[in-house]
C-alpha positions as a Markdown table, in Angstrom:
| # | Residue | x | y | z |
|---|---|---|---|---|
| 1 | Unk | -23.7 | 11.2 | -2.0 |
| 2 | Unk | -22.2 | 9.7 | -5.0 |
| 3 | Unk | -17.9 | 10.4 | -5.0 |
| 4 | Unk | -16.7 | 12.2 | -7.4 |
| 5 | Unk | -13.3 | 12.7 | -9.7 |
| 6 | Unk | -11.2 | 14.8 | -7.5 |
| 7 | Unk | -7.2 | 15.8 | -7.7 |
| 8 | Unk | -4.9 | 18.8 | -6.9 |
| 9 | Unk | -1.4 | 20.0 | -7.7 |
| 10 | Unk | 1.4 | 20.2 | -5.5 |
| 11 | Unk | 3.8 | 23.0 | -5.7 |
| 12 | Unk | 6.5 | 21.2 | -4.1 |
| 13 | Unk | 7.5 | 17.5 | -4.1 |
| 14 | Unk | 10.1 | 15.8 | -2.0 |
| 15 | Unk | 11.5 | 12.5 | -2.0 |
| 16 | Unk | 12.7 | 9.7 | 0.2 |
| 17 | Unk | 15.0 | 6.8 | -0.6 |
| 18 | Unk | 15.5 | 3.9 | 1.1 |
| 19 | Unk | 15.8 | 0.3 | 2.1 |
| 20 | Unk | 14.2 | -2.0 | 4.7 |
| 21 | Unk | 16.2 | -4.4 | 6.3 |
| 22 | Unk | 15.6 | -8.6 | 6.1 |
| 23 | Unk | 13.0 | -9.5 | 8.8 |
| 24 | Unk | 11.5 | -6.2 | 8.6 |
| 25 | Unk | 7.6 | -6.4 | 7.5 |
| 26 | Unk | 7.0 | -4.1 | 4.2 |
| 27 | Unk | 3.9 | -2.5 | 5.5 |
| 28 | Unk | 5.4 | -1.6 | 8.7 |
| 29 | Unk | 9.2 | -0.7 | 7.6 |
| 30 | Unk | 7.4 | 1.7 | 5.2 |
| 31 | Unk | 4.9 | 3.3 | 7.5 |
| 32 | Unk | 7.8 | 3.6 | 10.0 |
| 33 | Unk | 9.8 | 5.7 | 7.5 |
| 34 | Unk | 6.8 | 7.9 | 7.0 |
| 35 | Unk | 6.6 | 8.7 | 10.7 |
| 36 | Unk | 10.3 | 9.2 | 11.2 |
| 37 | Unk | 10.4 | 12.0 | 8.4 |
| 38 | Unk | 6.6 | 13.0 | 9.5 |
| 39 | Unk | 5.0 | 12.3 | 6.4 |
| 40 | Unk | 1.1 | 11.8 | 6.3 |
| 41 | Unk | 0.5 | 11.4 | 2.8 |
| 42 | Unk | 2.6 | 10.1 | -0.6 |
| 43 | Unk | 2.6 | 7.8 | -3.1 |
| 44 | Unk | 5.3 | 4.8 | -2.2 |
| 45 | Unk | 7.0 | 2.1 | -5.3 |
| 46 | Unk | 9.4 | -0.6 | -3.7 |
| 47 | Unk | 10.8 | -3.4 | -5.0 |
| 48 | Unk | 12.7 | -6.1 | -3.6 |
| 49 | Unk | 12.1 | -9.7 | -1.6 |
| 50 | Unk | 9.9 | -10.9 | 0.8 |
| 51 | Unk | 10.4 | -14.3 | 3.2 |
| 52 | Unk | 6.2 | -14.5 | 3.0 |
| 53 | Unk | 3.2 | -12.9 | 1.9 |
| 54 | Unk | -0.3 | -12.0 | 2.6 |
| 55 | Unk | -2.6 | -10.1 | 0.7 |
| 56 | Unk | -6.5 | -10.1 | -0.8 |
| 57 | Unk | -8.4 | -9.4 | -3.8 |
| 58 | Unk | -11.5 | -7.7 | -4.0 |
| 59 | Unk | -14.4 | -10.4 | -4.3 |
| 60 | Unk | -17.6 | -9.7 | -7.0 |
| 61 | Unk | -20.8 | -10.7 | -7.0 |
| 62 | Unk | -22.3 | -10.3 | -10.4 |
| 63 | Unk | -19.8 | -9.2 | -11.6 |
| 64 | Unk | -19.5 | -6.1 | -9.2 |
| 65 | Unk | -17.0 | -5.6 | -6.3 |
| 66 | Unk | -18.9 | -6.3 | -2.8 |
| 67 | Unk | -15.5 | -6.7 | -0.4 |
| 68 | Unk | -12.4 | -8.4 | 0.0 |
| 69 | Unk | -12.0 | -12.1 | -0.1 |
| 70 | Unk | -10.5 | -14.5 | 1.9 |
| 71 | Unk | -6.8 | -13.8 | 2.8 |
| 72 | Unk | -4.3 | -15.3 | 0.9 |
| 73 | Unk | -1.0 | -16.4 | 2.0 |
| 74 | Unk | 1.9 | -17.5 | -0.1 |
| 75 | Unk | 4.5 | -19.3 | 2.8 |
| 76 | Unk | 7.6 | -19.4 | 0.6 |
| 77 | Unk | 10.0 | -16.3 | -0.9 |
| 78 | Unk | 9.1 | -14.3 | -3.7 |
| 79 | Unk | 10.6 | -11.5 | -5.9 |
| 80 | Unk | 8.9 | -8.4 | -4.9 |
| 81 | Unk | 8.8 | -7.5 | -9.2 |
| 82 | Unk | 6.4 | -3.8 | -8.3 |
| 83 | Unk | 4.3 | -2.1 | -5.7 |
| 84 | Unk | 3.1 | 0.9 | -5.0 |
| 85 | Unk | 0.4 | 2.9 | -3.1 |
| 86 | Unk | -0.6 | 5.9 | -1.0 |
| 87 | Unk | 0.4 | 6.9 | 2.3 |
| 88 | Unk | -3.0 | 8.5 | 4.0 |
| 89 | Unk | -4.5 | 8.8 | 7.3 |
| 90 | Unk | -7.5 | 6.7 | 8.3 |
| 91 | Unk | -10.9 | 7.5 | 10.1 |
| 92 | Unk | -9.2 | 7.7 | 13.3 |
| 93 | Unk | -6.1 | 10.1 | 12.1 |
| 94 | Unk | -3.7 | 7.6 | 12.4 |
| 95 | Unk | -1.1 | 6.4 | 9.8 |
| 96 | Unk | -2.5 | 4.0 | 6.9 |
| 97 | Unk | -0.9 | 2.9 | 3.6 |
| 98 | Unk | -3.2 | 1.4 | 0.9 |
| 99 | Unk | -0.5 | -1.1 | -0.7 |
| 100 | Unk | -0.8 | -3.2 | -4.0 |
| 101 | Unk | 1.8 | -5.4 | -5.8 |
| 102 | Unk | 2.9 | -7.7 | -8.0 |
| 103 | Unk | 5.4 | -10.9 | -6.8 |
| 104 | Unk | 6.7 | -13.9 | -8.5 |
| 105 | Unk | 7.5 | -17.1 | -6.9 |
| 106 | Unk | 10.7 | -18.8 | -8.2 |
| 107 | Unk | 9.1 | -21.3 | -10.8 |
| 108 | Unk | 7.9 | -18.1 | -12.4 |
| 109 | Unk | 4.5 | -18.2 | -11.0 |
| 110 | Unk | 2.8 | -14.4 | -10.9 |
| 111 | Unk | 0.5 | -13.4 | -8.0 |
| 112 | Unk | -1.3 | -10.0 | -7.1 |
| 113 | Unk | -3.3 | -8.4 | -4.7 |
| 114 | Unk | -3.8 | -6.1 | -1.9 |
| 115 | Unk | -1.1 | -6.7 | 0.7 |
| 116 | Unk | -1.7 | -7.5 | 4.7 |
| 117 | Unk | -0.2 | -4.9 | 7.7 |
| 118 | Unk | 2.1 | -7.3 | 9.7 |
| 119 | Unk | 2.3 | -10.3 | 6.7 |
| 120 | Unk | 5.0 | -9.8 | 4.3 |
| 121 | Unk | 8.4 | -9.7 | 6.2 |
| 122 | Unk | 11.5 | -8.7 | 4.0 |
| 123 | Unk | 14.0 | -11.6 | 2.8 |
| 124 | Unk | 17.0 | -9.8 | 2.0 |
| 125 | Unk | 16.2 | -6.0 | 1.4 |
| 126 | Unk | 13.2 | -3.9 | 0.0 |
| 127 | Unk | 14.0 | -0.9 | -2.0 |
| 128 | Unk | 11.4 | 2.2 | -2.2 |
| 129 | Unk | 10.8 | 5.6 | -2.8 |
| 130 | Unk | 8.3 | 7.8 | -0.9 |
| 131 | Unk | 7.2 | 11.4 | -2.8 |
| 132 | Unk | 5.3 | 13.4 | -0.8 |
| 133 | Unk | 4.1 | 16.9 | -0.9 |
| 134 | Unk | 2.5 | 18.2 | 3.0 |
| 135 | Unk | 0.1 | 20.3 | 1.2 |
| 136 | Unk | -2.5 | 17.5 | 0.4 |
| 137 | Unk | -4.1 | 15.6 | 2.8 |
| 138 | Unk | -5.1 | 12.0 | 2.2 |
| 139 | Unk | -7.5 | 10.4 | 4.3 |
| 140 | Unk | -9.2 | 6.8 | 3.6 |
| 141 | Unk | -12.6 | 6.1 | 4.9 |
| 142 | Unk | -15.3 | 3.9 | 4.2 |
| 143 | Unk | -17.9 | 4.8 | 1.6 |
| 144 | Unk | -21.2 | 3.5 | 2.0 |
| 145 | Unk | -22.4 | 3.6 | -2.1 |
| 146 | Unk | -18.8 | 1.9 | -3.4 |
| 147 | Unk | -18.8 | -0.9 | -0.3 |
| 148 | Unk | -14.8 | -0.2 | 0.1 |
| 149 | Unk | -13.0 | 2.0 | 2.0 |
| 150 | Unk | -11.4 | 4.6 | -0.6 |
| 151 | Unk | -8.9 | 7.7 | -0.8 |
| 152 | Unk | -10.0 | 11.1 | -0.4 |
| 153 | Unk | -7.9 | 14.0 | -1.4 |
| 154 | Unk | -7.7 | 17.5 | 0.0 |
| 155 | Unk | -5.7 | 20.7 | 0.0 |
């Protein structure tokens, strides 16, 4: 079955503000929040700084995406400059955010990608904003034509 363009409107939107504290991994923190206020879908934005980071870019072959790469680490602090992503569940219900960001080292240098669970621990504070609306119901699966695991939206 080949996926198709999908979406859905909300009726009503909340939002959450708040900060992570230094040590605290961004991934984590963030998913933490989400099951404090019992939110299993939303978009998230942060910025802030982290102490490390991991992440991965898609790899292509012929030019077209076949999987993730290699992970990539970057062992010194960085300005987290944007992010953002979706809170969804994953094949197994449980909680899953789908993260992507932009940092910059401190000679300027620009790096990107598709952050790690557990690999990008906060350096002094993380700001971020979760809105979510508990009518639509994310879930990220695997899907066997794209060769990624991908969002799915429902109502």
């Amino acid at each position: 079955m080949t996926r198709k363009n999908h979406s859905f409107k909300v009726s009503n939107t909340y939002t959450i503000y708040g900060s992570l504290a230094e040590g605290t991994d961004l991934m984590e923190g963030i998913l933490d929040e989400c099951e404090k206020h019992n939110i299993r879908s939303g978009v998230v934005t942060c910025i802030g700084s982290l102490k490390k980071v991991g992440y991965v870019l898609f790899k292509a072959v012929n030019g077209l995406p076949s999987g993730y790469g290699r992970d990539i680490a970057i062992e010194n602090p960085v300005e987290l400059v944007n992010c953002t992503g979706f809170i969804c569940e994953d094949e197994n219900n449980n909680l899953d955010l789908h993260l992507h960001g932009l940092v910059a080292e401190e000679d300027g240098t620009l790096s990107a990608g598709h952050f790690l669970r557990g690999k990008n621990p906060t350096l002094i504070t993380v700001e971020f904003s979760i809105t979510y609306g508990n009518e639509i119901r994310a879930s990220r699966s695997f899907d066997q034509d794209l060769g990624f695991k991908v969002i799915n939206f429902s109502k």
